[in-house]
C-alpha positions in Angstrom: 0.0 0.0 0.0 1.4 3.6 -1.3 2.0 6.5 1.3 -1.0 8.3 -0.1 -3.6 5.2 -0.5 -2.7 4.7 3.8 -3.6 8.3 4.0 -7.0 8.5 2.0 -8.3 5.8 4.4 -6.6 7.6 7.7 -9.0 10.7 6.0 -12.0 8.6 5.2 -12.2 6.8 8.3 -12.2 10.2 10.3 -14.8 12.1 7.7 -17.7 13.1 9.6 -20.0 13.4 6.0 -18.8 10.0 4.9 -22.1 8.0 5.7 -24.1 11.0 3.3 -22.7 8.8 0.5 -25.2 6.3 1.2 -28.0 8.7 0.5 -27.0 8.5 -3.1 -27.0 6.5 -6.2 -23.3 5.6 -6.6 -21.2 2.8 -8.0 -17.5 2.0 -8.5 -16.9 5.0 -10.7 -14.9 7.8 -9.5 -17.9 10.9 -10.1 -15.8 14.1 -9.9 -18.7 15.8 -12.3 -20.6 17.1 -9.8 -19.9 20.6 -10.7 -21.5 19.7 -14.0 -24.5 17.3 -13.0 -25.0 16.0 -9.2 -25.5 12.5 -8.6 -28.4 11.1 -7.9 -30.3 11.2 -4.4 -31.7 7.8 -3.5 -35.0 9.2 -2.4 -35.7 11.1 -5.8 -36.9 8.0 -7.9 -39.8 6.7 -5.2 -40.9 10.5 -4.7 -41.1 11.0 -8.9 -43.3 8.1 -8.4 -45.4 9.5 -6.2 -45.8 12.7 -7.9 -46.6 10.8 -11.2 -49.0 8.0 -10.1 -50.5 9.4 -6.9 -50.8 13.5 -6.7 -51.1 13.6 -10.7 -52.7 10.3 -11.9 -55.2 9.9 -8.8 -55.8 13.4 -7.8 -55.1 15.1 -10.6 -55.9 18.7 -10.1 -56.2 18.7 -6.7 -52.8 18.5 -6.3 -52.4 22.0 -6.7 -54.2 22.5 -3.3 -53.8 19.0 -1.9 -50.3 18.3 -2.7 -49.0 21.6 -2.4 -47.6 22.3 -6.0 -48.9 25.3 -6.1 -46.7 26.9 -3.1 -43.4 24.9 -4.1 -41.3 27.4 -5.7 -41.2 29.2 -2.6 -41.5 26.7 -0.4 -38.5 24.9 -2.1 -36.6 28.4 -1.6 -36.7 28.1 1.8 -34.8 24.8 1.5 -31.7 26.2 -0.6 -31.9 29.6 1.4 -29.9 28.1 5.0 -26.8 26.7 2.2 -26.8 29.9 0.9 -26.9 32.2 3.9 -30.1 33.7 3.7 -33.2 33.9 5.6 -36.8 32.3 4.2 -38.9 34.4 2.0 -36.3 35.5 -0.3 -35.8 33.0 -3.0 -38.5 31.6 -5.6 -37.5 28.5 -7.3 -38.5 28.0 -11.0 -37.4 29.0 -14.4 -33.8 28.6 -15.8 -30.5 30.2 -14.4 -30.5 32.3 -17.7 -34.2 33.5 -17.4 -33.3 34.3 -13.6 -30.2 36.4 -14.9 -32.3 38.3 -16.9 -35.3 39.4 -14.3 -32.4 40.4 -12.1 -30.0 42.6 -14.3 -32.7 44.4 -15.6 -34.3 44.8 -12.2 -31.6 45.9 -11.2 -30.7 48.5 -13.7 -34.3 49.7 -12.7 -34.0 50.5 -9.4 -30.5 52.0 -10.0 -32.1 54.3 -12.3 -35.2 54.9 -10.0 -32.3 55.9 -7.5 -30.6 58.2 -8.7 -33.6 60.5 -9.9 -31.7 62.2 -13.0 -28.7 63.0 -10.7 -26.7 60.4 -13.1 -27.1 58.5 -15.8 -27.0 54.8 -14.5 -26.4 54.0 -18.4 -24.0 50.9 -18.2 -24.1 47.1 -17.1 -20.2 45.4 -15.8 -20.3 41.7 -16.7 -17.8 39.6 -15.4 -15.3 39.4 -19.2 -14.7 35.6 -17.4 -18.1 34.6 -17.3 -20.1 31.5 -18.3 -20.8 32.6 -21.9 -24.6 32.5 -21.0 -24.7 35.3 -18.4 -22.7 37.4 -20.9 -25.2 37.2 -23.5 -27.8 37.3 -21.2 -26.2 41.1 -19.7 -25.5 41.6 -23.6 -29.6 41.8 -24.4 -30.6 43.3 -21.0 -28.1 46.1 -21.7 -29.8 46.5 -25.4 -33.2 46.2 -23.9 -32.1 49.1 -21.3 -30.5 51.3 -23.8 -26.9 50.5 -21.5 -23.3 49.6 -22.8 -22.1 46.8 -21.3 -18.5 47.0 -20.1 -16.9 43.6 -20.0 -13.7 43.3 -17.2 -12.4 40.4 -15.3 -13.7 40.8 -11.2 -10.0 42.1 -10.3 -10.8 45.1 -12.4 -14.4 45.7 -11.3 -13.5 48.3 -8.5 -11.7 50.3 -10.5 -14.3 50.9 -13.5 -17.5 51.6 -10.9 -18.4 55.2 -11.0 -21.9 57.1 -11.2 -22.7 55.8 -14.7 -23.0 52.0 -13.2 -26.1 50.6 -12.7 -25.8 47.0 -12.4 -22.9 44.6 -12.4 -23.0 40.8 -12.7 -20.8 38.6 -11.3 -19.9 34.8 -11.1 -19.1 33.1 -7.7 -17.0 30.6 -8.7 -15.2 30.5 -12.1 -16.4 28.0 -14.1 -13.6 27.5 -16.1 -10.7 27.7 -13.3 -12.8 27.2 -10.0 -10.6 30.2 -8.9 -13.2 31.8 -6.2 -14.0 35.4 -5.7 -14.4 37.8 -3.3 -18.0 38.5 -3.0 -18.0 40.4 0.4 -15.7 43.3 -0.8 -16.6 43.2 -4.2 -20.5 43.5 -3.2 -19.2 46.5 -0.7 -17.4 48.4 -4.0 -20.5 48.0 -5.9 -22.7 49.2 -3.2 -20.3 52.6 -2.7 -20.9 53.0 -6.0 -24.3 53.3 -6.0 -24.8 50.3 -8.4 -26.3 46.8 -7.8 -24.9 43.5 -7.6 -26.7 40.6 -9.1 -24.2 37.1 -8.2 -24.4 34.0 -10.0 -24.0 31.1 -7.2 -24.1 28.1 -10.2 -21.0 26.5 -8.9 -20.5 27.7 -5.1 -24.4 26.8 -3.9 -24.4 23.3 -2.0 -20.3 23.4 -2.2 -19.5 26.6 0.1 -21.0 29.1 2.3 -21.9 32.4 0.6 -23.4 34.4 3.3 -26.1 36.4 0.8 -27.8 38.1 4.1 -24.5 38.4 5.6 -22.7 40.3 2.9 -25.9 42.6 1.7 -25.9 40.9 -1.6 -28.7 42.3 -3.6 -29.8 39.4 -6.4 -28.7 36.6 -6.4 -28.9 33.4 -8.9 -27.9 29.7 -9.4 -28.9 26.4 -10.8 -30.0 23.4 -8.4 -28.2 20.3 -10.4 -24.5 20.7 -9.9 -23.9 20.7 -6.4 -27.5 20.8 -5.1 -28.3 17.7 -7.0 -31.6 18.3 -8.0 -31.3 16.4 -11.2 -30.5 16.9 -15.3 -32.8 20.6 -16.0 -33.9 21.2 -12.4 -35.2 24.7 -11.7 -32.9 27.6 -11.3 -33.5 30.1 -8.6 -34.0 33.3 -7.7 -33.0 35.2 -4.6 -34.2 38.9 -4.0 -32.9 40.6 -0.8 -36.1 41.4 1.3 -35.4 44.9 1.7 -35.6 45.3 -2.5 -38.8 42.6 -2.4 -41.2 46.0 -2.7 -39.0 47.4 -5.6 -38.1 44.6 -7.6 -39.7 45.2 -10.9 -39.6 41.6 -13.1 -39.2 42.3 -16.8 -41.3 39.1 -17.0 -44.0 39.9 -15.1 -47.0 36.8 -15.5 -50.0 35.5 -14.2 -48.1 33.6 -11.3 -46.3 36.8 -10.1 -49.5 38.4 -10.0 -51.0 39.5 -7.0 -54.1 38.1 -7.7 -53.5 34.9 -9.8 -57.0 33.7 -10.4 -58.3 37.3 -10.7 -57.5 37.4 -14.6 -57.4 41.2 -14.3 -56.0 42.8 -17.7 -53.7 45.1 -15.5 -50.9 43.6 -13.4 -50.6 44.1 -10.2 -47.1 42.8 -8.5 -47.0 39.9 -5.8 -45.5 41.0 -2.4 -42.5 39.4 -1.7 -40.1 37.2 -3.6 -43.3 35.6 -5.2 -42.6 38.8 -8.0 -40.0 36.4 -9.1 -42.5 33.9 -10.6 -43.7 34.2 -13.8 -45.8 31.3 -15.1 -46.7 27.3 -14.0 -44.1 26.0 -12.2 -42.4 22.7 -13.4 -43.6 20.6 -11.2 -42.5 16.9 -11.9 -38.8 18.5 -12.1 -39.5 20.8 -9.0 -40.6 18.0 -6.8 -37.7 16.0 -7.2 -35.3 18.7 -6.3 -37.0 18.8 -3.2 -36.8 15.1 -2.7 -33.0 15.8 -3.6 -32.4 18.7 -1.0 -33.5 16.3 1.8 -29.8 15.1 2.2 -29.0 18.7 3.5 -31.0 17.7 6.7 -28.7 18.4 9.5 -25.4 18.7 7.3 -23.5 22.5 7.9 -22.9 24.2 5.0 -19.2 24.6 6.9 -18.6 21.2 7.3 -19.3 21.0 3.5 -16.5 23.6 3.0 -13.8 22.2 5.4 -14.1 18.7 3.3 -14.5 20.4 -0.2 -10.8 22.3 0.7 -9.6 18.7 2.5 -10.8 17.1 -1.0 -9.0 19.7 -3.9 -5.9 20.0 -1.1 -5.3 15.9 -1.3 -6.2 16.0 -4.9 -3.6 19.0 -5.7 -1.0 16.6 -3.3 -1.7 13.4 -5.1 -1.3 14.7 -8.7 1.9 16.2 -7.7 3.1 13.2 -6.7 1.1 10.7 -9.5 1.4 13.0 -12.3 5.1 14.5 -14.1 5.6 17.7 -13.7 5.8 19.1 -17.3 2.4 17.6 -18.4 -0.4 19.3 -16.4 -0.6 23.0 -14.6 -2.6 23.8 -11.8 -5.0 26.9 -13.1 -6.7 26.6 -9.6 -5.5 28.7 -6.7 -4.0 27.3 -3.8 -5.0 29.4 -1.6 -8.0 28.1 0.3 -9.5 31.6 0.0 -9.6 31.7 -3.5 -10.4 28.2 -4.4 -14.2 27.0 -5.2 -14.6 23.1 -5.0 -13.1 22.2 -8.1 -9.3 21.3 -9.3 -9.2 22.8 -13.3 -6.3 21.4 -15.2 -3.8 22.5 -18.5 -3.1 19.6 -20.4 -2.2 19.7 -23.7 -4.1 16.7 -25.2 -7.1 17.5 -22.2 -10.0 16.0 -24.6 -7.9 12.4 -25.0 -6.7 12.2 -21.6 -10.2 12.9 -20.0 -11.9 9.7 -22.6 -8.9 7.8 -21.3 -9.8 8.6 -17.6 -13.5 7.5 -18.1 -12.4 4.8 -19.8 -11.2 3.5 -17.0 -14.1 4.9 -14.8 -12.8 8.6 -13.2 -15.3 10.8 -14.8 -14.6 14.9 -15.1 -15.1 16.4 -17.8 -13.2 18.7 -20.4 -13.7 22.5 -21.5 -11.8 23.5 -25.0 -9.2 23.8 -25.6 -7.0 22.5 -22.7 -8.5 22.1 -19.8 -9.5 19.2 -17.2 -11.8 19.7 -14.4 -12.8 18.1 -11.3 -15.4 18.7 -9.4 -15.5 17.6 -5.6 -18.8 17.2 -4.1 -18.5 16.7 -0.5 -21.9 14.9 0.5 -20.4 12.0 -1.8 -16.9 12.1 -2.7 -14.4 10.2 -0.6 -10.7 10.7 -0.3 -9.9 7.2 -1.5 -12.0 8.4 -4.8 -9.3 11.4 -5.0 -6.4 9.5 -4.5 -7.7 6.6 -7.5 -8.0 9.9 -9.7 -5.0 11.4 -9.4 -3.3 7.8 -9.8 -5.3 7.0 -12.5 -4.6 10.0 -14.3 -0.4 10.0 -13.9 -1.0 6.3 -15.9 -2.7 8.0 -18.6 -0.8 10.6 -19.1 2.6 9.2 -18.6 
């Protein structure tokens, strides 16, 4: 037995989250995809069923009532709002993560503008240059639909290009690409002295780290419910609206289920209170009912506890390939420090598309991004450190 297979079981056998794994649907394959798709929750499949052949094949439309669909988007909120840092009655679950980046950069340019009563133009949208390339097309229309430029720049260079003409700025948690984690607290506080709203995109830090939206005054906030929450291939987004904005919050999608009166059919719209202004139309309910099946594993589990594996996990990971894997072939493009580091180990390699075939091949699953890069994502609730060390071994073979 190598030095580092004796110490993946010294840190399995004293991982407080280990017996989680059993609340999944897991085999011998090393899942480090996480980041992309969670696995799957063992008590998803019997609840589906329930949903299909009990609340909609026997009662039919009386689920809506009976069954509770009709509350679910925020009642679901309520579930993802503790691993976020946020108190209930701010987040509305429903719609995609693109739709959600829409209602809340425009939103936000709204109230900026409503703000600053002619005193300044509030004429331009920041969008992280780094992003997911769906967020920056997303800013790209809502700055066309405002009549704002959009000013691309990585996060380093946000502070430095807020000013009076900034209205909104949109911002990744977690880069995708890298896993390189940024600093929402002071970035938040920059956009704030500037007058300007932040609107965060949580895709790959929600369920993986704490983020502390009520903590740190985040305005909007967004994210998708299938990587580290789980929830299953196209599970709702959501939407999270700080509940001092909830009376301002003006949807550029307003519909019959953000209505104030749903079932009053009035030609005029009237807003919801709260959060509920988030909604727009029916909620998904087969795919929204299984990501609450899903978030039942988060029963008791500290979003901390979460975070001091997830940096256990990428720190054995980054130790294993340096001693599996030679030297000239990969490069870490993940920080090391534990403050900038999401829960995710991306890696330069020249021939990354081969190698990561090769690597599922022989069952360790990440996944490649074009043109060079390998990532691995580390989901806590289900990952062990045996897992990591097979990885990084199994990845020196291939590439060597």
């Amino acid at each position: 037995m190598s030095e580092l297979t004796f110490k993946a079981r010294e840190l399995d056998a004293g991982d407080q989250l280990a017996g989680l794994r059993e609340q999944f649907v897991l085999d011998e394959v090393v899942y480090l995809d996480g980041n992309s798709l969670g696995a799957l929750p063992a008590a998803v499949p019997g609840r589906v069923e329930d949903v299909v052949r009990r609340q909609w094949g026997a009662l039919r439309i009386r689920s809506w009532d009976e069954s509770g669909w009709w509350t679910a988007p925020e009642r679901i909120g309520d579930l993802i709002a503790p691993l976020v840092g946020a108190a209930a009655g701010q987040i509305v679950v429903g719609d995609s993560t693109s739709v959600n980046v829409f209602k809340a950069v425009v939103a936000a340019v709204r109230m900026a503008r409503a703000d600053s009563y002619d005193s300044s133009p509030r004429d331009e949208i920041v969008v992280d240059a780094t992003t997911f390339p769906t967020d920056g097309y997303i800013a790209e229309s809502a700055a066309r639909l405002t009549g704002c430029t959009l000013r691309p720049v990585t996060p380093a260079e946000v502070p430095g290009v807020l000013g009076e003409r900034t209205a909104a700025v949109l911002l990744n948690h977690v880069d995708y690409r890298t896993g390189r984690l940024h600093d929402l607290p002071s970035l938040t506080a920059a956009v704030h002295d500037a007058g300007a709203y932040a609107v965060w995109d949580l895709c790959h830090s929600a369920g993986a780290l704490p983020v502390g939206l009520d903590e740190h005054g985040v305005d909007l906030a967004v994210g998708c419910t299938y990587k580290y929450l789980n929830g299953g291939p196209g599970s709702p987004a959501y939407l999270y609206v700080r509940s001092g904005l909830q009376d301002r919050f003006d949807s550029p999608l307003p519909g019959w289920n953000s209505h104030a009166e749903p079932f009053g059919m009035r030609p005029d719209f009237e807003a919801a209170p709260g959060a509920l202004r988030g909604r727009v139309g029916t909620p998904d309910i087969l795919s929204m009912l299984a990501l609450e099946a899903a978030l039942e594993v988060w029963e008791g589990v500290p979003i901390e506890s979460v975070r001091a594996k997830s940096l256990a996990l990428t720190d054995f990971f980054l130790e294993c390939v340096t001693a599996y894997v030679p030297a000239d072939r990969v490069e870490s493009l993940t920080p090391v420090a534990h403050g900038e580091r999401g829960s995710q180990v991306a890696l330069r390699c020249d021939d990354a598309g081969d190698v990561m075939k090769k690597l599922i091949e022989r069952g360790v699953v990440g996944d490649f991004r074009r043109p060079d890069v390998l990532r691995f994502g580390f989901t806590p609730l289900y990952v062990g450190f045996a897992d990591v060390e097979r990885a990084a071994r199994v990845l020196g073979e291939v590439v060597a």
